[in-house]
C-alpha positions as CSV (number, residue, x, y, z in Angstrom):
1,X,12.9,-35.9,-41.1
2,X,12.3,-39.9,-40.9
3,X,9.0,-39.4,-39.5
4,X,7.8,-37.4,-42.4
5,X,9.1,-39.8,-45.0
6,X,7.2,-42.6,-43.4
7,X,3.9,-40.5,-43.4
8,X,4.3,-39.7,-46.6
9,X,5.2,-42.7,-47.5
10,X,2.3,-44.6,-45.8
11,X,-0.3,-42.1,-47.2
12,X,0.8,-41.9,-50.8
13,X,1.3,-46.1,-49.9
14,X,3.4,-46.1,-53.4
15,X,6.7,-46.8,-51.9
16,X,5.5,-48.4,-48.8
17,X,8.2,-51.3,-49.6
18,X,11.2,-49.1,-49.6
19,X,13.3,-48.2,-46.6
20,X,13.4,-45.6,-45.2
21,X,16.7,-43.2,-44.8
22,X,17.1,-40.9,-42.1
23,X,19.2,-37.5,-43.3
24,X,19.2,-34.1,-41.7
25,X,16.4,-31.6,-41.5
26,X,17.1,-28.4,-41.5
27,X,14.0,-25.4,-41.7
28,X,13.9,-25.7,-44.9
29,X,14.0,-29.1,-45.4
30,X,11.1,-30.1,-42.7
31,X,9.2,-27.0,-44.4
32,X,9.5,-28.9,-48.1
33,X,8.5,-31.6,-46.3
34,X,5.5,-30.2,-44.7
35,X,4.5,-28.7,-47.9
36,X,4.6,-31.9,-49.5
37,X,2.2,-33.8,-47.0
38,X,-0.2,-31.1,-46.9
39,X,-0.5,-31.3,-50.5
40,X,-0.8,-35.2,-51.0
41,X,-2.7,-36.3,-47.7
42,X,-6.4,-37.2,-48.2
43,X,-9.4,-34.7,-47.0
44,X,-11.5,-36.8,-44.4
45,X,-13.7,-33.4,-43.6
46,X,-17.0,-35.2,-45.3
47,X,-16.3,-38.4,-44.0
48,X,-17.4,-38.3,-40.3
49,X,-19.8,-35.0,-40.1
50,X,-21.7,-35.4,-43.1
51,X,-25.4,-34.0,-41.6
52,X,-23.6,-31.6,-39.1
53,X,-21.7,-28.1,-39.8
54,X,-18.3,-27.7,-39.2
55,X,-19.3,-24.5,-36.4
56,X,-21.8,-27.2,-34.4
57,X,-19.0,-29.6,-34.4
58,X,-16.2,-27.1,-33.2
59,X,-18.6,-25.7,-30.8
60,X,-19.5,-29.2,-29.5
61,X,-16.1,-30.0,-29.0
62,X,-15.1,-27.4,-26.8
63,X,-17.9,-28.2,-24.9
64,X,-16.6,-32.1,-24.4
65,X,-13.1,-30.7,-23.8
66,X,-14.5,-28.4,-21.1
67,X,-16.2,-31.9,-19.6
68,X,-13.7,-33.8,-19.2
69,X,-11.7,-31.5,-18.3
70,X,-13.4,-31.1,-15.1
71,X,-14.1,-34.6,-14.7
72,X,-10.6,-35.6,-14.9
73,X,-10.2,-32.4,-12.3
74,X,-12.9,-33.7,-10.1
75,X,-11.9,-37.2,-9.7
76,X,-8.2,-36.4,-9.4
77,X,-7.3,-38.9,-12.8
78,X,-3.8,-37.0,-12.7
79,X,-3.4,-37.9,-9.6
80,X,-4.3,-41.5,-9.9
81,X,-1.8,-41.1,-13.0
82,X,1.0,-40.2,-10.4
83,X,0.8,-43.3,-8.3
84,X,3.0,-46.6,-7.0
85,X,0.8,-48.5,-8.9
86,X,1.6,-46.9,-12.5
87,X,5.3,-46.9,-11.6
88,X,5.2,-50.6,-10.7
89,X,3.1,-51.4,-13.6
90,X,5.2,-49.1,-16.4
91,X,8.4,-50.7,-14.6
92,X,6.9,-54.0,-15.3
93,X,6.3,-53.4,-18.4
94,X,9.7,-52.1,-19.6
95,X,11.3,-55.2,-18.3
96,X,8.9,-57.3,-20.4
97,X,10.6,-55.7,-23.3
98,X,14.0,-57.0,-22.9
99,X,13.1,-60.3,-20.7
100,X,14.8,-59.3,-17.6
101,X,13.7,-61.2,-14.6
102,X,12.5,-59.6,-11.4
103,X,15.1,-61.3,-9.5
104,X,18.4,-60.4,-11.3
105,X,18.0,-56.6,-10.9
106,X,19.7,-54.8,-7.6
107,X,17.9,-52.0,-7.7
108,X,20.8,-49.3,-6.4
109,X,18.6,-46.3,-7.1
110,X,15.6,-47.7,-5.2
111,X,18.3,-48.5,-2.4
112,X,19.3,-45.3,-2.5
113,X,16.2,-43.0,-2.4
114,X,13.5,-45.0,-1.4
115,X,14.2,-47.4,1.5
116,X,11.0,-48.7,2.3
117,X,10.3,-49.4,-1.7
118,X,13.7,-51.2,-1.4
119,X,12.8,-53.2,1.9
120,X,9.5,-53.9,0.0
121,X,11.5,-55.7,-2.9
122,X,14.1,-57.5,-1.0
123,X,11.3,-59.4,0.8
124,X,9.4,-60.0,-2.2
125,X,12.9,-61.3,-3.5
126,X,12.9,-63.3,-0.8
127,X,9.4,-64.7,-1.1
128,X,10.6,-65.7,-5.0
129,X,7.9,-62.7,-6.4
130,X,8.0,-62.4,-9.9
131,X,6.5,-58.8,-11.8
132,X,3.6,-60.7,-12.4
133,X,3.0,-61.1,-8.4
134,X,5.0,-58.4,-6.9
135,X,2.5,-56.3,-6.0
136,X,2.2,-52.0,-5.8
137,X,5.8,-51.8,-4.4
138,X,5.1,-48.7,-2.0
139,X,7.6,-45.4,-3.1
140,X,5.0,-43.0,-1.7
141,X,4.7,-41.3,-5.2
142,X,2.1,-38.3,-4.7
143,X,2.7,-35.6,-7.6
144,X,5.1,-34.9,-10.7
145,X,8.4,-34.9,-9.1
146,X,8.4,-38.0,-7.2
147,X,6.3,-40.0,-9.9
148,X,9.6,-39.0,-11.9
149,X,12.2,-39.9,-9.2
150,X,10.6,-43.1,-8.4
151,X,10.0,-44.3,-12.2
152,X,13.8,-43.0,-12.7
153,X,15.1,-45.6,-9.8
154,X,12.7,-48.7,-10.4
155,X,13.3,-48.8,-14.2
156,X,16.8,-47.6,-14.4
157,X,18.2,-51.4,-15.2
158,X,15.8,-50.7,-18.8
159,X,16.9,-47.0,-19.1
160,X,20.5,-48.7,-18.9
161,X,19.6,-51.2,-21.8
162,X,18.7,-47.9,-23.8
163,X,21.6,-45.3,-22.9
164,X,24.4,-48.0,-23.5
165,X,22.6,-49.2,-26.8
166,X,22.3,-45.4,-28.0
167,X,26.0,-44.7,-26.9
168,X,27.2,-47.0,-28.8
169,X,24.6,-46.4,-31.3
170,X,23.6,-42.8,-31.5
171,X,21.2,-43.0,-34.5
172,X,19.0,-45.1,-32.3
173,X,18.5,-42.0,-30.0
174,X,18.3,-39.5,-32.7
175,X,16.1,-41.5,-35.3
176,X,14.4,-43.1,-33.2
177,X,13.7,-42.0,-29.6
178,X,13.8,-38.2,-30.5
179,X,10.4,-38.3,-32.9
180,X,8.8,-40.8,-30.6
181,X,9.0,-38.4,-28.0
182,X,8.6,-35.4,-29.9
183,X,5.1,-36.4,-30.9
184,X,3.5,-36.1,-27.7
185,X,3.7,-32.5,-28.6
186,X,5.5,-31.6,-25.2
187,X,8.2,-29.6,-26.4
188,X,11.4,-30.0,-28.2
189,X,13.9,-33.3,-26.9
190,X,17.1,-32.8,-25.9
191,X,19.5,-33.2,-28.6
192,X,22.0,-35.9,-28.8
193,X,24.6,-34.0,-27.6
194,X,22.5,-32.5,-24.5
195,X,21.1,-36.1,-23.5
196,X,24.5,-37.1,-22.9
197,X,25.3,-34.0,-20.8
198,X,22.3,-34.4,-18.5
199,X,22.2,-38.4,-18.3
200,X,25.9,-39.5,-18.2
201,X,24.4,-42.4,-20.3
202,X,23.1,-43.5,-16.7
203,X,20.6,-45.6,-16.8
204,X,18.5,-43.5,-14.0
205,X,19.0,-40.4,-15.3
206,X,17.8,-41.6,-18.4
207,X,14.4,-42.8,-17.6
208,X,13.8,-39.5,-15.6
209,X,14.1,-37.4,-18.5
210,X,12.1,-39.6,-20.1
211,X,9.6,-39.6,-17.4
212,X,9.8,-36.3,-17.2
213,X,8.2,-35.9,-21.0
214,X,5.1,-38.3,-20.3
215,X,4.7,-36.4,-17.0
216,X,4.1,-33.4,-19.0
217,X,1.9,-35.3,-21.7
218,X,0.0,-35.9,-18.9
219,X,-0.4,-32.6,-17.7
220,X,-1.3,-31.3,-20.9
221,X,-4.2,-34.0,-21.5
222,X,-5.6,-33.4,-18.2
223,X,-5.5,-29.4,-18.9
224,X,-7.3,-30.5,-22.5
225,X,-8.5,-34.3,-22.6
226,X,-10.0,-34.3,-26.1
227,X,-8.2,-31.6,-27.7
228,X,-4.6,-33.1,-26.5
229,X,-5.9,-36.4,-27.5
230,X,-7.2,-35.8,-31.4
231,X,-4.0,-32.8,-32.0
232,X,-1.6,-36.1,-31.0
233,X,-2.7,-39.3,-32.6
234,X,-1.8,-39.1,-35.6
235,X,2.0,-37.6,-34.8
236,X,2.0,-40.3,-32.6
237,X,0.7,-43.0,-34.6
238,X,3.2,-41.9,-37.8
239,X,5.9,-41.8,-35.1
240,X,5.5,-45.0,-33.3
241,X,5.9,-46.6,-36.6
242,X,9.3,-44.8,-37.2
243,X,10.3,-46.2,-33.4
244,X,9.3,-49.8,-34.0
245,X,10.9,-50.5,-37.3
246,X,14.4,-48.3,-35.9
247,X,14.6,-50.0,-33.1
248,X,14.0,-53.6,-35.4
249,X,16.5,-52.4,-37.8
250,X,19.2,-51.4,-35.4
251,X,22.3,-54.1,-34.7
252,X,22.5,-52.6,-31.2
253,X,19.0,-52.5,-30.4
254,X,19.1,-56.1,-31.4
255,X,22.4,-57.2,-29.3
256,X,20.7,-55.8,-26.3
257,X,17.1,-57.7,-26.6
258,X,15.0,-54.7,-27.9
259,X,12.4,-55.7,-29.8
260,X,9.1,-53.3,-29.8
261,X,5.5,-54.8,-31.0
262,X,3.4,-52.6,-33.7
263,X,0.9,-49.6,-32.3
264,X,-1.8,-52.4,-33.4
265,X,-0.4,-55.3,-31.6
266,X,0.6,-53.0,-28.5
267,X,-2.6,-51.7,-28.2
268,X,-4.6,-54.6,-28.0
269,X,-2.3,-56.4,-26.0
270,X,-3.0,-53.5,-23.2
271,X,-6.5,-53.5,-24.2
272,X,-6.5,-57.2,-23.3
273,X,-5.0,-56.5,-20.3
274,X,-8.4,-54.7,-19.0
275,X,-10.5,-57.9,-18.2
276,X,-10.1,-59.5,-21.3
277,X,-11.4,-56.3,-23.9
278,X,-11.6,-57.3,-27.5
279,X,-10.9,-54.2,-30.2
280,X,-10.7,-54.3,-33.9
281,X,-8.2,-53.5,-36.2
282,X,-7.0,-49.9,-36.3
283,X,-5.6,-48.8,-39.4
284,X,-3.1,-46.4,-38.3
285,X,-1.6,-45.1,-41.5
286,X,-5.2,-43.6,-41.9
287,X,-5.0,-41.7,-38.7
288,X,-1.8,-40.4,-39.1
289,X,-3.2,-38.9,-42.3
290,X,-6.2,-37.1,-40.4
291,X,-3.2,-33.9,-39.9
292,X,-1.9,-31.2,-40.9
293,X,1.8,-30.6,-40.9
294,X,4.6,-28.0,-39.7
295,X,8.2,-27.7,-39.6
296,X,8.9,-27.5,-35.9
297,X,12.2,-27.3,-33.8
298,X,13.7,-30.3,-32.7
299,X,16.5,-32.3,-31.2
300,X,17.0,-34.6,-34.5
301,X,20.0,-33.7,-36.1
302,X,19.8,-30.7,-38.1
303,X,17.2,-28.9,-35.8
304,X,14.1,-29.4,-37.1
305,X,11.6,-31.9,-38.2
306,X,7.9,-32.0,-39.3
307,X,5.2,-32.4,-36.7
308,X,1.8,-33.6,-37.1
309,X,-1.2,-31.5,-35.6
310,X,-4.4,-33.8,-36.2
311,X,-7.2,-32.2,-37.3
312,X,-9.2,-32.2,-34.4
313,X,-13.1,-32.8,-35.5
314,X,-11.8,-35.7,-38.3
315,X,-9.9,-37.3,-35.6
316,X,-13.0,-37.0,-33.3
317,X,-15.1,-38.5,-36.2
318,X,-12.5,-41.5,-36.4
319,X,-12.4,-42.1,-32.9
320,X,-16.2,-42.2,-32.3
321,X,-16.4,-44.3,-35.6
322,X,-13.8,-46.7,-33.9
323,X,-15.9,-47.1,-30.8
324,X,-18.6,-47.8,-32.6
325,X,-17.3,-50.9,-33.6
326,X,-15.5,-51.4,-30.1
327,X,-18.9,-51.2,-28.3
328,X,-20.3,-53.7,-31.0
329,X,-19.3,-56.5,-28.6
330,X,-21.9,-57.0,-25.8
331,X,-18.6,-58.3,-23.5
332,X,-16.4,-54.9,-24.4
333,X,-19.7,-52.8,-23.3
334,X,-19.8,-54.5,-19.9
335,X,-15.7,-54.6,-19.4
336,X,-16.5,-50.9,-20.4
337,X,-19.0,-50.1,-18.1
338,X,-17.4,-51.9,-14.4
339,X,-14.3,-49.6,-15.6
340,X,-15.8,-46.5,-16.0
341,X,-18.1,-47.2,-12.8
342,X,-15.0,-48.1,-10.6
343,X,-13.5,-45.5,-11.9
344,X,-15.9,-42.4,-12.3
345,X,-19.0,-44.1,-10.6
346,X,-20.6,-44.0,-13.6
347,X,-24.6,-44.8,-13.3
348,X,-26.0,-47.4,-15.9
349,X,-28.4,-44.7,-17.0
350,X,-25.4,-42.6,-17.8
351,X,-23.1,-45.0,-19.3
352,X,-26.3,-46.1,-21.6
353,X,-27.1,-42.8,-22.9
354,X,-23.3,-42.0,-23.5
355,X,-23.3,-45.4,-25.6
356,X,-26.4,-44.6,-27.6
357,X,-25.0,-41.2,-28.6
358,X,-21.9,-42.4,-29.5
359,X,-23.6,-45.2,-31.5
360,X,-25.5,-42.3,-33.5
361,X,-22.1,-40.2,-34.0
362,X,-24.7,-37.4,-31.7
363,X,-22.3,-34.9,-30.7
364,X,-25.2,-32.9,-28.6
365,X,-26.5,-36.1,-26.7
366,X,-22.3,-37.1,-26.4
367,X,-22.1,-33.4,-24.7
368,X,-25.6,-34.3,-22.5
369,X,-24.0,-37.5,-20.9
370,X,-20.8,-36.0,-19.7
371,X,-23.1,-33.0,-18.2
372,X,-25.0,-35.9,-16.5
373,X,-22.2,-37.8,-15.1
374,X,-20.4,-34.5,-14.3
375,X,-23.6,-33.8,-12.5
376,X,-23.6,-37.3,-10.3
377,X,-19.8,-36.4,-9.5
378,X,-20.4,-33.4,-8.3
379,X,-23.4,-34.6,-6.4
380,X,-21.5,-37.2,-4.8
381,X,-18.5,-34.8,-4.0
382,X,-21.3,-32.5,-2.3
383,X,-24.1,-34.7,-0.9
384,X,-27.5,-33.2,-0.3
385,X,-28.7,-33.5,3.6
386,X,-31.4,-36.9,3.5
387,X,-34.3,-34.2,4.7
388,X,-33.7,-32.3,1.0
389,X,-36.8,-33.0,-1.3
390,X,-37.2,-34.0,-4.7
391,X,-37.9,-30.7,-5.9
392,X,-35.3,-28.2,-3.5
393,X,-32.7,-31.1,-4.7
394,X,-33.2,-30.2,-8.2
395,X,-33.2,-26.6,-7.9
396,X,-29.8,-27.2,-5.4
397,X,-28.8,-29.6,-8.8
398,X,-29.3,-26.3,-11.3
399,X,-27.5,-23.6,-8.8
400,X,-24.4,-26.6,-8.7
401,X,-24.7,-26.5,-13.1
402,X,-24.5,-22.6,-12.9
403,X,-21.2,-22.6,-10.2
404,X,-19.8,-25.1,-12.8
405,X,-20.4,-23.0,-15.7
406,X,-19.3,-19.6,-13.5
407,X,-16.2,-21.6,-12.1
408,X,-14.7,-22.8,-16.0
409,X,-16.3,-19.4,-17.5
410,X,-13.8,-17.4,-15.2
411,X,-10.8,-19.5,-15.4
412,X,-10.8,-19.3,-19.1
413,X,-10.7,-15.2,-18.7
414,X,-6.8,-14.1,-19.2
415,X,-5.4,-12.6,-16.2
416,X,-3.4,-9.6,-16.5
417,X,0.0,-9.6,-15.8
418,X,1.4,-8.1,-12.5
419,X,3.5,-5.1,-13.1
């Protein structure tokens, strides 16, 4: 229920001074409340598609959904998700947020499950390494489970800091952590009550069942990459907000170092973090307008609350509009363009007509770049013999475009179920 106040709140902007108080939600109240955003939020439908239908649009969407669907299939991005290096890097993060030193953490978990991580760290200990120069400490993460186990371990002294401070402080888990988590749009969280069944208030435990929710965010953006992305931002964004200021407001929070920055100043501060990229405000009381609400199970107190599902072609508009602006900045376009290129092996033909449609809000030539740099992944996953010509290469080119189209055409057909 505290996450729809502080929509509604930020949309209608009249109280946008008053605190907000967190009460109960049952059905009917996070259906009132539902009712009451749908009614009051702003209609963004002409802003960002003013020369192009709705049914182009939607069509052209699925298309980019399809797209990068398979390019985040074909250069294993979920894989590169689950990795040492995004443990070590989230872990590093985490400790950032309540100043705890490399050096004055023992690490029992990582002891305990991962020997040659914890012979990595000792060593680095012993070398004075701080988590600005430790290094991809090596836990041999591969898929899911172990990115889970191995995040649970290495940041279990931060998922201590949060199980003690919502022990003693429940409405920090409930009103806080609860609709953070909830608006990834990954299921209902455990309640209160059930948290401290399944974690004991441990500190490992915790951060797995954490982990265990962005694991499946990330298996539902890589199933739907643009879908997942403009049906979440603005829960998030509305929900973030609610985080922050809870975790600001709350004595315990406080007594245990806990501070979190705004979406804004988080954002560019990881922005920054990618050779130096630059990016403009983002007004995120807008975006978390661009939605329309339900009344949704949930682990907050009560058993329901309202979630946000963006509407997908205005939050497509707004995100195009933003990189528009991003891209603006000669210096972003090139930061831009080495990432993508060590990333995807982007061409600078490609990247330059992706840039130029996104410039011109041209959904069709947005749809024609992805093709093309699908087309140079798949050419480089399946190289053509050097005595290929220029013409047989093409036609080889076409016949890899129609096993595409077969290959996402079929997997989209429902299966029937085995009797």
């Amino acid at each position: 229920m505290k996450k729809i106040i502080a929509v509604l709140l930020s949309v209608l902007i009249i109280f946008s001074s008053m605190a907000i108080v967190a009460s109960a939600a049952t059905q009917d109240d996070a259906a009132a409340a539902a009712e009451a955003f749908n009614a009051a939020k702003v209609d963004y439908s002409g802003v960002y598609w003013k020369n192009t239908p709705d049914a182009v649009v939607n069509f052209q969407m699925k298309k980019i959904n399809s797209l990068l669907a398979q390019i985040v299939a074909e250069k294993n991005l979920k894989g590169t998700f689950y990795s040492d290096e995004t443990v070590t890097v989230i872990s590093a993060k985490l400790a950032g947020v309540t100043n705890t030193k490399f050096d004055s953490i023992d690490f029992p978990g990582v002891k305990a499950q991962f020997p040659e991580a914890y012979e990595y760290i000792t060593k680095a200990k012993e070398e004075k390494k701080t988590w600005e120069t430790l290094g991809t400490v090596p836990f041999g993460v591969k898929d899911r489970d172990s990115f889970v186990k191995a995040l649970g371990a290495f940041s279990a002294n931060f998922g201590g800091v949060i199980s003690l401070a919502c022990a003693m402080s429940p409405d920090l888990y409930s009103g806080a952590i609860i609709p953070l988590v909830e608006s990834l749009h990954v299921g209902k969280m455990l309640s209160f009550g059930e948290y401290a069944a399944a974690s004991g208030f441990d500190g490992g435990k915790t951060m797995e069942i954490l982990a265990g929710y962005v694991a499946d965010a990330v298996e539902a953006f890589a199933k739907n990459p643009l879908y997942y992305i403009t049906d979440v931002l603005p829960d998030f964004a509305a929900s973030y907000d609610v985080f922050a200021k809870a975790v600001e407001a709350n004595p315990m929070a406080a007594a245990f170092g806990l501070k979190m920055p705004g979406l804004d100043t988080l954002v560019k501060g990881l922005a920054a973090n990618l050779n130096g990229l630059k990016l403009p405000g983002i007004d995120f009381d807008k975006l978390a307008g661009m939605a329309t609400a339900r009344a949704v199970e949930s682990g907050s107190e009560g058993g329901y609350d309202v979630e946000l599902n963006g509407d997908k072609a205005v939050v497509f508009g707004a995100i195009l509009d933003y990189l528009k602006r991003v891209l603006e900045d000669d210096n972003n376009q090139m930061i831009i363009y080495n990432y993508l290129s060590k990333v995807l092996g982007i061409t600078d033909t490609d990247y330059r007509d992706l840039i130029a449609a996104i410039k011109a809000s041209d959904i069709i030539g947005i749809v024609a770049a992805l093709s093309s740099i699908l087309d140079t992944l798949l050419s480089k996953a399946f190289p053509l013999p050097p005595f290929v010509d220029g013409k047989v290469a093409e036609i080889l080119k076409t016949v890899l475009r129609v096993a595409r189209f077969l290959k996402e055409f079929i997997s989209r057909i429902p299966m029937p179920l085995a009797k």
